[in-house]
mmJSON file of the N, C-alpha and C atoms, coordinates in Angstrom:
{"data_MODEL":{"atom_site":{
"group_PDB":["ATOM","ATOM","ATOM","ATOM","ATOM","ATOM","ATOM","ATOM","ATOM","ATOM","ATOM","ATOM","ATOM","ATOM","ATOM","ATOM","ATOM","ATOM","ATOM","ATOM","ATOM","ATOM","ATOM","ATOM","ATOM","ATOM","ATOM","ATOM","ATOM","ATOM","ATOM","ATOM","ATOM","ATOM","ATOM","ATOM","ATOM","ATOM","ATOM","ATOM","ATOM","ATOM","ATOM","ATOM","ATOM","ATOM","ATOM","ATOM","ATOM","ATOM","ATOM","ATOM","ATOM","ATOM","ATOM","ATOM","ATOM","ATOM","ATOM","ATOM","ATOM","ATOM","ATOM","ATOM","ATOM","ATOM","ATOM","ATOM","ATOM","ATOM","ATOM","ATOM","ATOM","ATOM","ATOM","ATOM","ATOM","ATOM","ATOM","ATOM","ATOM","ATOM","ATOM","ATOM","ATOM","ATOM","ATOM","ATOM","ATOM","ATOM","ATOM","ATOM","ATOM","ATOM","ATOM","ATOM","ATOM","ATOM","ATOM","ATOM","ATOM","ATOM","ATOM","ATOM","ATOM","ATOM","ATOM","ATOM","ATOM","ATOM","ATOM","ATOM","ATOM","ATOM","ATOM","ATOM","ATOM","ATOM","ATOM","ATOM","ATOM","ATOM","ATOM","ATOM","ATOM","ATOM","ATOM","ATOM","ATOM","ATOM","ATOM","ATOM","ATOM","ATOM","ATOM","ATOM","ATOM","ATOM","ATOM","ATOM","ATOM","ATOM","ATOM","ATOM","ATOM","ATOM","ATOM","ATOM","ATOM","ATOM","ATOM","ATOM","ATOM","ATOM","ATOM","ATOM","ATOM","ATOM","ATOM","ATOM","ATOM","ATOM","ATOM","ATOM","ATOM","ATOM","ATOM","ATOM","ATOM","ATOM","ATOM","ATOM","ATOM","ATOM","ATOM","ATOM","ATOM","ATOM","ATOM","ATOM","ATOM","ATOM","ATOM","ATOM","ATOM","ATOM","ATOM","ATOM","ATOM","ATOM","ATOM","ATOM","ATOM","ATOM","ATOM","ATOM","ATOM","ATOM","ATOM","ATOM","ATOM","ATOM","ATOM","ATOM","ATOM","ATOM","ATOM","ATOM","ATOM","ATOM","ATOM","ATOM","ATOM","ATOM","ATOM","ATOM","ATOM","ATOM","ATOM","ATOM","ATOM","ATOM","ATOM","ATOM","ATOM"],
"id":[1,2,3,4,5,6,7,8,9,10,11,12,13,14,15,16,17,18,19,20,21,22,23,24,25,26,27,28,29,30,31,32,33,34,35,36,37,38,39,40,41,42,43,44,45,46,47,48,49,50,51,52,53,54,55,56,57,58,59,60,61,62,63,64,65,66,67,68,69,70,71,72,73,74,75,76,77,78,79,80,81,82,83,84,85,86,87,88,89,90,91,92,93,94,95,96,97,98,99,100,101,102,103,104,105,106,107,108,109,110,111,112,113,114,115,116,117,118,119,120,121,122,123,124,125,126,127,128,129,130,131,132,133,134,135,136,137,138,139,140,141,142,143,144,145,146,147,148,149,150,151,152,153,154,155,156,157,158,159,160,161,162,163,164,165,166,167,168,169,170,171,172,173,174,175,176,177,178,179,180,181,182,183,184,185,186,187,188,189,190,191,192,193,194,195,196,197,198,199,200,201,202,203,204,205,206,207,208,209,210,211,212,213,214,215,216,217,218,219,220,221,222,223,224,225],
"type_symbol":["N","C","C","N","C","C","N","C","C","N","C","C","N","C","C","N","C","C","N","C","C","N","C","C","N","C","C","N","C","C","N","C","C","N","C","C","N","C","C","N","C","C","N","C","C","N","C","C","N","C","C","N","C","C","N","C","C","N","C","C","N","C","C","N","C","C","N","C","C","N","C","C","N","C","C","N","C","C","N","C","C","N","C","C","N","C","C","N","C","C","N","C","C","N","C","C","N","C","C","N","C","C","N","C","C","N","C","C","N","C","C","N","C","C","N","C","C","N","C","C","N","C","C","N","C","C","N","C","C","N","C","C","N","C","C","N","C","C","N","C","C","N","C","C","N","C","C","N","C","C","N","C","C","N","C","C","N","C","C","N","C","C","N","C","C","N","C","C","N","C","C","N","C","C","N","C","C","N","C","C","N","C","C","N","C","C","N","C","C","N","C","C","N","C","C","N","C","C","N","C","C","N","C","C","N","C","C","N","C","C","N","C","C","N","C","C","N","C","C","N","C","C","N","C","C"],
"label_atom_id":["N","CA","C","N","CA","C","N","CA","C","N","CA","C","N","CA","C","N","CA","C","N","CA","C","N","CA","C","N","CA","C","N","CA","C","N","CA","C","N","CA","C","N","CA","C","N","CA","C","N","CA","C","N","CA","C","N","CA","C","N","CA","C","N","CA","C","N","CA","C","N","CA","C","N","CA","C","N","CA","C","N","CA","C","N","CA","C","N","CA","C","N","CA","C","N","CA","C","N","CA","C","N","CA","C","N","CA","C","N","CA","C","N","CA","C","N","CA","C","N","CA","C","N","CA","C","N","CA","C","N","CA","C","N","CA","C","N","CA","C","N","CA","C","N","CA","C","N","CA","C","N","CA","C","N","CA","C","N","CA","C","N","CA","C","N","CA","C","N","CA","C","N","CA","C","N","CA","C","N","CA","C","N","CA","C","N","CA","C","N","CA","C","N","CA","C","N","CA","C","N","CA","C","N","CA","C","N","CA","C","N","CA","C","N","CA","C","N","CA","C","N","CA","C","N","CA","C","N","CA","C","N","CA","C","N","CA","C","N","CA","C","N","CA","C","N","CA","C","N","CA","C","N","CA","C","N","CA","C","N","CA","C"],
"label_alt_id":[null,null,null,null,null,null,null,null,null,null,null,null,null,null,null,null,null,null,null,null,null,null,null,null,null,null,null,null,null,null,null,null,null,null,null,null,null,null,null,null,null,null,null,null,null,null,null,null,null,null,null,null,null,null,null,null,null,null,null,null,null,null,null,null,null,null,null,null,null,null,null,null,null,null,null,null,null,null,null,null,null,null,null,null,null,null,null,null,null,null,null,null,null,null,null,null,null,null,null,null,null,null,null,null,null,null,null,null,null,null,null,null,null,null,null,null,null,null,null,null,null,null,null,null,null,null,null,null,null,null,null,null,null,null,null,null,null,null,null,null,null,null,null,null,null,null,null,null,null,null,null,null,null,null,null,null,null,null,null,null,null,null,null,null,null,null,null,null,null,null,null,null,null,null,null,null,null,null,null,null,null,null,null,null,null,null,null,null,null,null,null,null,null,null,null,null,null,null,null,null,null,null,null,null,null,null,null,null,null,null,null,null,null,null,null,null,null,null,null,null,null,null,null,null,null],
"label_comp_id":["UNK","UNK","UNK","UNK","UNK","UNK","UNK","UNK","UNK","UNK","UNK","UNK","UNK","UNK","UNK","UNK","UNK","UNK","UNK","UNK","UNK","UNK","UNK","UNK","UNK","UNK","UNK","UNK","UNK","UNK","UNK","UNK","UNK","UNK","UNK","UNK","UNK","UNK","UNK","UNK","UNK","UNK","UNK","UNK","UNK","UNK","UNK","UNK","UNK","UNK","UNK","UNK","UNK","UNK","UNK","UNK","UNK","UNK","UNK","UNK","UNK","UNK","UNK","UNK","UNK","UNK","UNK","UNK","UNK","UNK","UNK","UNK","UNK","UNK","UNK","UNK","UNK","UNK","UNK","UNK","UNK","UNK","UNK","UNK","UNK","UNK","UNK","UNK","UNK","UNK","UNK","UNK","UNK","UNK","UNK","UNK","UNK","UNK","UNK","UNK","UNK","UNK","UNK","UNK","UNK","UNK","UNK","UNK","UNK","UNK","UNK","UNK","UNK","UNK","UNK","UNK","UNK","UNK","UNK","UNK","UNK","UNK","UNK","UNK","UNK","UNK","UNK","UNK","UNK","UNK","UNK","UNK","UNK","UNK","UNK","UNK","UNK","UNK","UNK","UNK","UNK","UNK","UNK","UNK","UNK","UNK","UNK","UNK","UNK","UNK","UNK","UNK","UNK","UNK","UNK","UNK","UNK","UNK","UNK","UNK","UNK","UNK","UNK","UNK","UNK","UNK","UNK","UNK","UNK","UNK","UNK","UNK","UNK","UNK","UNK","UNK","UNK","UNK","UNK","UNK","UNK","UNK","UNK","UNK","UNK","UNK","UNK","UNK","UNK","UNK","UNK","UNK","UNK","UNK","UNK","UNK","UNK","UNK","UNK","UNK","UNK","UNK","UNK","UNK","UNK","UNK","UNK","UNK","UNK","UNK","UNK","UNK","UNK","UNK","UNK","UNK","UNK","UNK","UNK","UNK","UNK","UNK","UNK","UNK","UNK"],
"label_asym_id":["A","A","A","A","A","A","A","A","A","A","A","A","A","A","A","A","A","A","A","A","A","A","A","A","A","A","A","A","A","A","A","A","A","A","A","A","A","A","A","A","A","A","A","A","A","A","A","A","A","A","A","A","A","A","A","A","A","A","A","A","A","A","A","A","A","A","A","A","A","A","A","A","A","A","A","A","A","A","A","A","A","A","A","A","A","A","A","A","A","A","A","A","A","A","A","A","A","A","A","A","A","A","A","A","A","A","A","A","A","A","A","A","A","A","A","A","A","A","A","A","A","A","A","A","A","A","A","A","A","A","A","A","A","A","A","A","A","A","A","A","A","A","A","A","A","A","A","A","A","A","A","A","A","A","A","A","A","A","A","A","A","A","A","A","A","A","A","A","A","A","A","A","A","A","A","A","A","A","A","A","A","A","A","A","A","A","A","A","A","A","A","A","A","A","A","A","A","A","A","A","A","A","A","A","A","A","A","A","A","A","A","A","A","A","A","A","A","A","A","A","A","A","A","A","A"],
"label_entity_id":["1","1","1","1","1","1","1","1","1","1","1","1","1","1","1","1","1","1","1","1","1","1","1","1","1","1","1","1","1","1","1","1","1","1","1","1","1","1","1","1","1","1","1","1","1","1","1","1","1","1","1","1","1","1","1","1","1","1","1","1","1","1","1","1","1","1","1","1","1","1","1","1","1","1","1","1","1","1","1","1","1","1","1","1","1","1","1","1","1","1","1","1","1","1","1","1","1","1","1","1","1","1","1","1","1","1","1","1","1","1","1","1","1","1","1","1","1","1","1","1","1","1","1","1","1","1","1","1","1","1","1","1","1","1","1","1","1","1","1","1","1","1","1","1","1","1","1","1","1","1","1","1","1","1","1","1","1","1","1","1","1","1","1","1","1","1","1","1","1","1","1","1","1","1","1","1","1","1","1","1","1","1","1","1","1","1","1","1","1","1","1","1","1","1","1","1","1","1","1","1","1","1","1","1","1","1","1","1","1","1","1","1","1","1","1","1","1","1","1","1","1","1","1","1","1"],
"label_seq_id":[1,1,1,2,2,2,3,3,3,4,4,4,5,5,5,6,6,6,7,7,7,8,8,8,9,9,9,10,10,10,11,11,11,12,12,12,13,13,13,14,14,14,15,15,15,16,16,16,17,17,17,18,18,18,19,19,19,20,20,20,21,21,21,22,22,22,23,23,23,24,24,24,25,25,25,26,26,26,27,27,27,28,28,28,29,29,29,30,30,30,31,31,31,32,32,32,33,33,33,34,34,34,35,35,35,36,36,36,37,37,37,38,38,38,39,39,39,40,40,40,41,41,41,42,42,42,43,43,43,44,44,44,45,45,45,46,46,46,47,47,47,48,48,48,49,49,49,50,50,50,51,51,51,52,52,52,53,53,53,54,54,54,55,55,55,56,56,56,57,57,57,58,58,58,59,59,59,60,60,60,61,61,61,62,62,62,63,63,63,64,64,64,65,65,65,66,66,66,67,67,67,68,68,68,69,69,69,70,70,70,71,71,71,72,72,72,73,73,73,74,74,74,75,75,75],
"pdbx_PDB_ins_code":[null,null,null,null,null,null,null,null,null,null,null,null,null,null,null,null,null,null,null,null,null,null,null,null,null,null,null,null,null,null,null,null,null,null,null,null,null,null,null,null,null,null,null,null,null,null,null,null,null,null,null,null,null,null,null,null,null,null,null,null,null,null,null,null,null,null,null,null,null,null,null,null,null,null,null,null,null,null,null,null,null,null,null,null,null,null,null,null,null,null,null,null,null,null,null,null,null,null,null,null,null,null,null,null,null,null,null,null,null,null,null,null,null,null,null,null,null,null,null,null,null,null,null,null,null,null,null,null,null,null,null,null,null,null,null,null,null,null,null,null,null,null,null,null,null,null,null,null,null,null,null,null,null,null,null,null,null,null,null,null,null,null,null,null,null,null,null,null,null,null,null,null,null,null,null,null,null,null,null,null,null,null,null,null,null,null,null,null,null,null,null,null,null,null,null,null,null,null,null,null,null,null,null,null,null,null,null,null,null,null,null,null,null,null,null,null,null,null,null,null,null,null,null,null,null],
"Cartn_x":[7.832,7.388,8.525,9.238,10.22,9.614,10.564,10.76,10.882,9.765,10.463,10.721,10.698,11.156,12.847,13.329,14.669,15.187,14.535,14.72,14.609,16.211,15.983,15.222,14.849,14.803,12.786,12.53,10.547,10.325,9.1,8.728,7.261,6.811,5.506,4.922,3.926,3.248,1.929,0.956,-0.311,-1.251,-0.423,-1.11,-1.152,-0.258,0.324,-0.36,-1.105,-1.758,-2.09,-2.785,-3.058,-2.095,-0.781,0.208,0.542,0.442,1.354,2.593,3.583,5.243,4.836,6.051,5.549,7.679,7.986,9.45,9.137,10.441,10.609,10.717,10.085,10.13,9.033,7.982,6.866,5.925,5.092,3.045,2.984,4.345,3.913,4.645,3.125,3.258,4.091,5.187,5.991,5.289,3.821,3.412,3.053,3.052,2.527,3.813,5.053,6.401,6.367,5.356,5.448,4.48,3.161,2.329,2.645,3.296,4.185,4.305,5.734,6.296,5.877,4.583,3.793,3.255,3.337,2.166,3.162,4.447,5.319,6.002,5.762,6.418,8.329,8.848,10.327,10.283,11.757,12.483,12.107,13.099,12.983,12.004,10.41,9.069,8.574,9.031,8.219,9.017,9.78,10.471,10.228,9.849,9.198,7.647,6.771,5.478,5.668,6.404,6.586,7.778,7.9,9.149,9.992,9.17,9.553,10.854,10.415,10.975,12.305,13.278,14.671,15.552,16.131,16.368,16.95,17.545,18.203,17.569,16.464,15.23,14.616,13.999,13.903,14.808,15.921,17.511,17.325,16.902,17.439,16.229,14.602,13.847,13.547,13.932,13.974,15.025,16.187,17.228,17.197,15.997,15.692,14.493,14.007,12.641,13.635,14.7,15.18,15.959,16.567,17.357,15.906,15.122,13.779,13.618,13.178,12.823,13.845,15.213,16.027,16.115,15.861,15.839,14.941,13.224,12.37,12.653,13.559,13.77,14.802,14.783,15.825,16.264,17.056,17.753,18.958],
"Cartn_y":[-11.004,-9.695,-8.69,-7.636,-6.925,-5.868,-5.543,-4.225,-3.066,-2.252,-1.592,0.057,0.087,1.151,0.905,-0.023,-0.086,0.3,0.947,0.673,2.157,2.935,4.28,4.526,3.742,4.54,4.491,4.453,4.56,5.191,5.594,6.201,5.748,6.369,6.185,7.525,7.644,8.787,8.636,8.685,8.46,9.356,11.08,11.455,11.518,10.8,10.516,9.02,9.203,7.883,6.51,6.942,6.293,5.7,5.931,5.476,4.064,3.954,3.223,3.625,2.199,2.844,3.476,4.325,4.979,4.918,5.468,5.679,7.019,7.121,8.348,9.265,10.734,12.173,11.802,10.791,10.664,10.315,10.111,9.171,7.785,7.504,6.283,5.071,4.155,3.111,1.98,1.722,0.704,-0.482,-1.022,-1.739,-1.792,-0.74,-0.29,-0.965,-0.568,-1.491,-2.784,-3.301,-5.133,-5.349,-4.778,-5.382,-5.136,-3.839,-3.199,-5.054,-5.171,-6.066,-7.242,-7.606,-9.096,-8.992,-7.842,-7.726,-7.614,-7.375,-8.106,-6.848,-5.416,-4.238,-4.107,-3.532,-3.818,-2.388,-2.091,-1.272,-0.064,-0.437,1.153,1.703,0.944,1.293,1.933,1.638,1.725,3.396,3.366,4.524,5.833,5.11,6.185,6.586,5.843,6.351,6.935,6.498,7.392,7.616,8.979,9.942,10.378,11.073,10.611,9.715,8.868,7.731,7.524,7.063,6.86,5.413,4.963,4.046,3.504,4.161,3.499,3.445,3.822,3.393,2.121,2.211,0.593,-0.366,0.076,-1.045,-1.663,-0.686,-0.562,-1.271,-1.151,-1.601,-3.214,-3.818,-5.08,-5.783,-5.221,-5.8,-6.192,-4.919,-4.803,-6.032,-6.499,-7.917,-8.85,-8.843,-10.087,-11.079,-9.313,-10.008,-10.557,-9.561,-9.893,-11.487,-11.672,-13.181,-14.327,-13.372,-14.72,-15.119,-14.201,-14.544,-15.244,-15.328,-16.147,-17.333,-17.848,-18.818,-19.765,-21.017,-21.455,-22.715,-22.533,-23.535,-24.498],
"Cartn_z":[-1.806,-2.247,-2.058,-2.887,-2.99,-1.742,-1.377,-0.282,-0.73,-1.535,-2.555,-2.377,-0.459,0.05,-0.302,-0.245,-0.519,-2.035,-2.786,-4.048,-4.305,-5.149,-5.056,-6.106,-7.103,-8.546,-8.07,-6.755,-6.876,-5.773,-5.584,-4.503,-4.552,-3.211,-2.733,-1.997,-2.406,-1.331,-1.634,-0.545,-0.062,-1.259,-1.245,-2.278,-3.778,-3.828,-5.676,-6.079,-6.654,-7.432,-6.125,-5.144,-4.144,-3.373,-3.505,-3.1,-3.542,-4.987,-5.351,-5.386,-6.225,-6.127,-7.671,-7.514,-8.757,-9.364,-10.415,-10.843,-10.203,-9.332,-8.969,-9.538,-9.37,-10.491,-11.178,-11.415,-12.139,-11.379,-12.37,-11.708,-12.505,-13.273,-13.658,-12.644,-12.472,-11.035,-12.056,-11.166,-11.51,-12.235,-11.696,-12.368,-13.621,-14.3,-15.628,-16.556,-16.018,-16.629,-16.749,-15.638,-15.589,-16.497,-16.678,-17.344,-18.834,-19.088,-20.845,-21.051,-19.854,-20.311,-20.924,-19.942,-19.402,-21.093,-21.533,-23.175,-24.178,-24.126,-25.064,-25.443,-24.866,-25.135,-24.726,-25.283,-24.925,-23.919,-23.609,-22.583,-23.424,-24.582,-25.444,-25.797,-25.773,-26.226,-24.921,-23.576,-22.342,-22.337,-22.675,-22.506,-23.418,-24.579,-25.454,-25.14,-24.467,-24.194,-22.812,-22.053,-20.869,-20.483,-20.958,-21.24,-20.105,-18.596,-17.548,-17.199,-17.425,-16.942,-17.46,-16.808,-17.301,-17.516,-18.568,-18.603,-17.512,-16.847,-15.356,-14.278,-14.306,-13.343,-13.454,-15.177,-15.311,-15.321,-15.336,-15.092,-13.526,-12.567,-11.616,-10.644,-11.521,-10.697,-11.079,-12.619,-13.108,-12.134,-11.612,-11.142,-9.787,-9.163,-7.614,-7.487,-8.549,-8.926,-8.53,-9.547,-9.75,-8.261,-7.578,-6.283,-5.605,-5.698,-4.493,-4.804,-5.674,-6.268,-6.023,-6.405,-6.048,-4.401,-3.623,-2.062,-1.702,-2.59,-2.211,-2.925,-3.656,-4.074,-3.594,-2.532,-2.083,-3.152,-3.784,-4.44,-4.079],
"occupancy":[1.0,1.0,1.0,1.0,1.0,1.0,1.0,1.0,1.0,1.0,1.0,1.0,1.0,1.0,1.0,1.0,1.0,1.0,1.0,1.0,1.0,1.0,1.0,1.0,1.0,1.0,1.0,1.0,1.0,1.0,1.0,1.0,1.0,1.0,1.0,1.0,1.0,1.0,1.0,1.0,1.0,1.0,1.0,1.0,1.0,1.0,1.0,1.0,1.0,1.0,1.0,1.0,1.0,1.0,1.0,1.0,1.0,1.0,1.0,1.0,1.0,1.0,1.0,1.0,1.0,1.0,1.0,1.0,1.0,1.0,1.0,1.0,1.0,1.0,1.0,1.0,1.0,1.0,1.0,1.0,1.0,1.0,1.0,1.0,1.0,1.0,1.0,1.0,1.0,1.0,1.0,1.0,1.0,1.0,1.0,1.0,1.0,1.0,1.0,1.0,1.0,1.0,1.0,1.0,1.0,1.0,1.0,1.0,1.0,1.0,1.0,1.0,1.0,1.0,1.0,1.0,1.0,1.0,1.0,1.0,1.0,1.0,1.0,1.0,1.0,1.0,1.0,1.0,1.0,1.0,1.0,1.0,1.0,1.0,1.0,1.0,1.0,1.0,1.0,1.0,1.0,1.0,1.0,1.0,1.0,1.0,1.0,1.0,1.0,1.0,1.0,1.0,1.0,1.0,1.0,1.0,1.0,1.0,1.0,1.0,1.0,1.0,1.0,1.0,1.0,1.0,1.0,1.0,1.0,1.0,1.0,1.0,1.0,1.0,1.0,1.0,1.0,1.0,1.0,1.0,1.0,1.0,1.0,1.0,1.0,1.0,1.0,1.0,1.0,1.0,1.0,1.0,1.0,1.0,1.0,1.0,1.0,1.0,1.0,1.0,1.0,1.0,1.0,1.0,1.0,1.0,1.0,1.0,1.0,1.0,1.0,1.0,1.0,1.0,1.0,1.0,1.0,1.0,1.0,1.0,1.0,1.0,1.0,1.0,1.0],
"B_iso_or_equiv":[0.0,0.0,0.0,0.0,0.0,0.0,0.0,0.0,0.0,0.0,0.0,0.0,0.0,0.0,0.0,0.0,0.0,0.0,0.0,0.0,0.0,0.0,0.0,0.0,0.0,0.0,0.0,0.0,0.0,0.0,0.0,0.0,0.0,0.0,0.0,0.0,0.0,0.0,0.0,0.0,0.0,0.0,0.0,0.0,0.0,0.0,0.0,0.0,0.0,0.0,0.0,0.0,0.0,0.0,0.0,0.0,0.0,0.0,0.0,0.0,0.0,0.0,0.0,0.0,0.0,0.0,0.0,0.0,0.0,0.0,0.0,0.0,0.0,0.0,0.0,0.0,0.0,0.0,0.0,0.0,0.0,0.0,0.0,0.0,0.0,0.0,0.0,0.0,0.0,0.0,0.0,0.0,0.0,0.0,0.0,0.0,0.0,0.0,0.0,0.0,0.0,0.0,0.0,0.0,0.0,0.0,0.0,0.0,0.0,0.0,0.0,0.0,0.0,0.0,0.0,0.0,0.0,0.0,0.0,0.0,0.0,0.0,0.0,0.0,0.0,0.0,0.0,0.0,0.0,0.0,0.0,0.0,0.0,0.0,0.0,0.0,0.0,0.0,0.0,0.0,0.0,0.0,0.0,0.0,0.0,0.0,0.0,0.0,0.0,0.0,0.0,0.0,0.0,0.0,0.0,0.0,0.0,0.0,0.0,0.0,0.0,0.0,0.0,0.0,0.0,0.0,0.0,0.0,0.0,0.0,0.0,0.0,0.0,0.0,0.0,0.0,0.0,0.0,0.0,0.0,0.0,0.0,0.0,0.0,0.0,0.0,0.0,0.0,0.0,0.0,0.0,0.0,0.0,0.0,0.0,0.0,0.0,0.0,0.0,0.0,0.0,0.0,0.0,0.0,0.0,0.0,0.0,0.0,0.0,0.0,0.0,0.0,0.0,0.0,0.0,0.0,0.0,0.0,0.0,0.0,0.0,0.0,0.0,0.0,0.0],
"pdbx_formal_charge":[null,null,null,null,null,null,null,null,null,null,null,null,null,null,null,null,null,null,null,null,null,null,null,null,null,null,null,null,null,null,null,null,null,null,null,null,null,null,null,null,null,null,null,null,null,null,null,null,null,null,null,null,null,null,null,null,null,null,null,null,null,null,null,null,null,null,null,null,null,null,null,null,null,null,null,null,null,null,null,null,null,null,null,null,null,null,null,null,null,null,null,null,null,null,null,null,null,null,null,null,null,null,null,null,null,null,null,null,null,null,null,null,null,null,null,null,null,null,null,null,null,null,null,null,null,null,null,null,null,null,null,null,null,null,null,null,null,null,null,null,null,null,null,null,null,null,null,null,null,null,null,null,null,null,null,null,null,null,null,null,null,null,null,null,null,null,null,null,null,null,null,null,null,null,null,null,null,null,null,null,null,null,null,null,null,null,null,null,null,null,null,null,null,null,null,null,null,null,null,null,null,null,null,null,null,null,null,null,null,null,null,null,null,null,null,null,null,null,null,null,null,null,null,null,null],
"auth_seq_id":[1,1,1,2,2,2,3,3,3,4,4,4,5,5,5,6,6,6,7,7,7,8,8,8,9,9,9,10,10,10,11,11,11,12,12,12,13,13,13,14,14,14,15,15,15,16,16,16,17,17,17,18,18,18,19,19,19,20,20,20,21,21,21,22,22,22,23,23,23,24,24,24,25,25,25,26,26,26,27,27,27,28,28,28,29,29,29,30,30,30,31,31,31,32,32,32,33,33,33,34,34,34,35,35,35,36,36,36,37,37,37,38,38,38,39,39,39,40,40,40,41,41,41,42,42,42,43,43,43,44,44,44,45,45,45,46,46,46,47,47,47,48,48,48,49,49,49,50,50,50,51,51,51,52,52,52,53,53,53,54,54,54,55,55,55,56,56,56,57,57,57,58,58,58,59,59,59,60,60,60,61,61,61,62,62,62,63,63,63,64,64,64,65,65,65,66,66,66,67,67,67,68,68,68,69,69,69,70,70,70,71,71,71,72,72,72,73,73,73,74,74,74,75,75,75],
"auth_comp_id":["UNK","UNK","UNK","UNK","UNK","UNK","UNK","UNK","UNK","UNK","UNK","UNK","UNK","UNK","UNK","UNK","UNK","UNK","UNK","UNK","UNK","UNK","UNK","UNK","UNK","UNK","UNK","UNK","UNK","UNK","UNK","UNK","UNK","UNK","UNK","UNK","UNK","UNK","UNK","UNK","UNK","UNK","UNK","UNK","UNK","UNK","UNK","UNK","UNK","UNK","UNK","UNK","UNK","UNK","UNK","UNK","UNK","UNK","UNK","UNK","UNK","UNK","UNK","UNK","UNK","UNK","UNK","UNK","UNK","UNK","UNK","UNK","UNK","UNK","UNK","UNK","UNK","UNK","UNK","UNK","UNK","UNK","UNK","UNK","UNK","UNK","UNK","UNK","UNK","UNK","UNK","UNK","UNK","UNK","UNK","UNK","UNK","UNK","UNK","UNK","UNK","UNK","UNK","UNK","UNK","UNK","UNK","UNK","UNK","UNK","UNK","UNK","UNK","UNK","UNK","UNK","UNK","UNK","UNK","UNK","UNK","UNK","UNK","UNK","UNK","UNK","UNK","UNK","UNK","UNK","UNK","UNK","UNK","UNK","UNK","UNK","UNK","UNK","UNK","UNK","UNK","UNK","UNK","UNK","UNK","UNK","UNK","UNK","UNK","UNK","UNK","UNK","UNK","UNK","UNK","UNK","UNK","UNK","UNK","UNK","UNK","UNK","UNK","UNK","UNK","UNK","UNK","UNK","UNK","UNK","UNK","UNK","UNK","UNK","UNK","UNK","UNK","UNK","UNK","UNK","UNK","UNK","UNK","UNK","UNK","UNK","UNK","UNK","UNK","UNK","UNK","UNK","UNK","UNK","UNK","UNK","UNK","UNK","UNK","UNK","UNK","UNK","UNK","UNK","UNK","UNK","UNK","UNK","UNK","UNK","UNK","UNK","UNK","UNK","UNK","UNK","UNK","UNK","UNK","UNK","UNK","UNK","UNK","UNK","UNK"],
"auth_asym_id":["A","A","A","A","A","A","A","A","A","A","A","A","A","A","A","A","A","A","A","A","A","A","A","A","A","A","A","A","A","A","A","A","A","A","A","A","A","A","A","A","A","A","A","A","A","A","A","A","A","A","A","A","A","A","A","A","A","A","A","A","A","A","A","A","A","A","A","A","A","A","A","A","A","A","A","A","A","A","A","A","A","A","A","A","A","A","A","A","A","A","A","A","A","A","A","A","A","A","A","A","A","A","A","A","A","A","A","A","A","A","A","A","A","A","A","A","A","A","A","A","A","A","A","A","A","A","A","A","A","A","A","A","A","A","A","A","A","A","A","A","A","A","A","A","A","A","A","A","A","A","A","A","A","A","A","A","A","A","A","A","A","A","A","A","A","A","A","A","A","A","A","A","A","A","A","A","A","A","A","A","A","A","A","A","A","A","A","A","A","A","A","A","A","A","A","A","A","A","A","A","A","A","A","A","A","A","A","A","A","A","A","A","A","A","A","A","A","A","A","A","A","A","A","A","A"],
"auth_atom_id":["N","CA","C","N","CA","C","N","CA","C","N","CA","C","N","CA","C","N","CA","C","N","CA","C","N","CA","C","N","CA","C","N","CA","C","N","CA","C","N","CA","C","N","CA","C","N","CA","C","N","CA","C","N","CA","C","N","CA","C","N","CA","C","N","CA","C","N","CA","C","N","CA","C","N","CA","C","N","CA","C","N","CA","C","N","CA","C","N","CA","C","N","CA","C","N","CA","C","N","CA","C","N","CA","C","N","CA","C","N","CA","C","N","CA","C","N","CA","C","N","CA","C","N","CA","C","N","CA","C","N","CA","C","N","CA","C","N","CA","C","N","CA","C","N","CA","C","N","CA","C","N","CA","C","N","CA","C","N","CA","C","N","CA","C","N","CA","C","N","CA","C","N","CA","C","N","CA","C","N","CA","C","N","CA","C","N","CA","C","N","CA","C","N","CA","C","N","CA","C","N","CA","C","N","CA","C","N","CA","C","N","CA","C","N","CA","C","N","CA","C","N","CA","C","N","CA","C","N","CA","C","N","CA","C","N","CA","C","N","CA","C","N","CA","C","N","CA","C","N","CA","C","N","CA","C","N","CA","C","N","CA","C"],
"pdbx_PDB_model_num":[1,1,1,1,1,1,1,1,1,1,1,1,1,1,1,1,1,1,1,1,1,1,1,1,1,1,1,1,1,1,1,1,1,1,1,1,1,1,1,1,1,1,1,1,1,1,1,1,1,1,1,1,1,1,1,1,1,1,1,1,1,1,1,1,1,1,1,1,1,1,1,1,1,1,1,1,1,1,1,1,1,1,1,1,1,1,1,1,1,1,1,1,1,1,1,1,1,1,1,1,1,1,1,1,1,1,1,1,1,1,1,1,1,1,1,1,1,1,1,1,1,1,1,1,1,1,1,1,1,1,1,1,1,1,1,1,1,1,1,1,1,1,1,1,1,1,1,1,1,1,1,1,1,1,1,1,1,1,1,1,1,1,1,1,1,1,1,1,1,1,1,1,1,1,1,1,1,1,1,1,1,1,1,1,1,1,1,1,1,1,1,1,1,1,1,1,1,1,1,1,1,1,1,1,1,1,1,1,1,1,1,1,1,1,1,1,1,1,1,1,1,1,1,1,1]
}}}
């Protein structure tokens, strides 16, 4: 599971959307990017419905998945 206090481009607070992670400077919860994705939406579409959000956030939080994942993976 990612650490995703380590991760600048999100935040969390108790009173913002129950404290999910959210992209930092917004209310949209990081998960909303995974599931776009999981449904076949691209980068540039996630970015046009939520404007907020900056392409280098989603650069930055796909990339912060990928290390997480590769550490739970011993190959």
């Amino acid at each position: 599971m990612a650490e995703w206090a380590k991760c600048s481009a999100v935040e969390s607070s108790p009173g913002k959307k129950g404290g999910a992670w959210l992209f930092a400077g917004t209310r949209v919860p990081i998960a909303t990017l995974f599931n776009h994705l999981k449904e076949g939406a691209t980068v540039h579409e996630f970015v046009e419905w939520f404007p907020g959000v900056e392409p280098s956030q989603i650069e930055e939080v796909l990339q912060f998945e990928i290390e997480s994942l590769s550490k739970q993976v011993k190959v």
